[in-house]
C-alpha positions in Angstrom: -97.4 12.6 -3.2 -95.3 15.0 -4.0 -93.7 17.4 -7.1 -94.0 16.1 -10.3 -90.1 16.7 -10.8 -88.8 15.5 -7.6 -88.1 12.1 -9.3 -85.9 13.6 -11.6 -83.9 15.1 -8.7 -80.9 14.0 -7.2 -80.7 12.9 -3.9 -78.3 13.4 -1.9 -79.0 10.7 0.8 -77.9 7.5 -1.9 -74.6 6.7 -2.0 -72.7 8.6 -5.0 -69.1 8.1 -4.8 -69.1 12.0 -6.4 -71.2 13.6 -4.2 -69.7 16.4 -2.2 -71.4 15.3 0.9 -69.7 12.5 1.3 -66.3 13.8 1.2 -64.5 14.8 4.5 -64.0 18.7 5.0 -61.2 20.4 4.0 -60.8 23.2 6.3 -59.2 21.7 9.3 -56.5 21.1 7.3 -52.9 21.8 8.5 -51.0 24.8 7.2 -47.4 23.9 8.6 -46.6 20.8 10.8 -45.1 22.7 12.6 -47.7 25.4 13.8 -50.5 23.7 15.8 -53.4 25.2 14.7 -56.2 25.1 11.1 -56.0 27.8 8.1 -58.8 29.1 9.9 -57.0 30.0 13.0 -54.1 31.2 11.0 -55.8 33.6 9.6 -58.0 34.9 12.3 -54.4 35.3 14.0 -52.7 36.9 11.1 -55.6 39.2 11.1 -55.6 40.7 14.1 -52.0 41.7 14.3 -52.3 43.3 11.3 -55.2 45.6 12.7 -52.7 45.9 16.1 -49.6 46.7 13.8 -51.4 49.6 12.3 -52.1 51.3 15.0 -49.0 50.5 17.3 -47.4 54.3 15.8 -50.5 56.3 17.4 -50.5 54.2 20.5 -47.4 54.9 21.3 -46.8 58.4 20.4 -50.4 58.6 22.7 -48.7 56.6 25.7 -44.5 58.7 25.5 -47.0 62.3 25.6 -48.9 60.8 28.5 
């Protein structure tokens, strides 16, 4: 019942000390000790200030002719 080649597959439900499922994720690693918050969230933050910093000059000149 079944593929002909699905014994030659892996499976990722035994227990291989190699597989990448078993290892614990990565990403809610800490950048600084420091700074409360993931990579992730870093750089969602870092993000949007830099879209905010770039248009600060246009903003402003719009809000001293208003």
């Amino acid at each position: 019942m079944g593929c002909e080649l699905g014994k030659f597959a892996k499976s990722s439900t035994r227990e291989d000390p190699d597989n990448e499922l078993n290892k614990p994720p990565v990403n809610n690693q800490q950048t600084d000790p420091r700074l409360p918050l993931t990579a992730k969230q870093k750089y969602g933050m870092i993000a949007s200030w830099k879209g905010i910093a770039r248009a600060m000059g246009p903003t402003g000149v719009y809000m001293f002719i208003k």
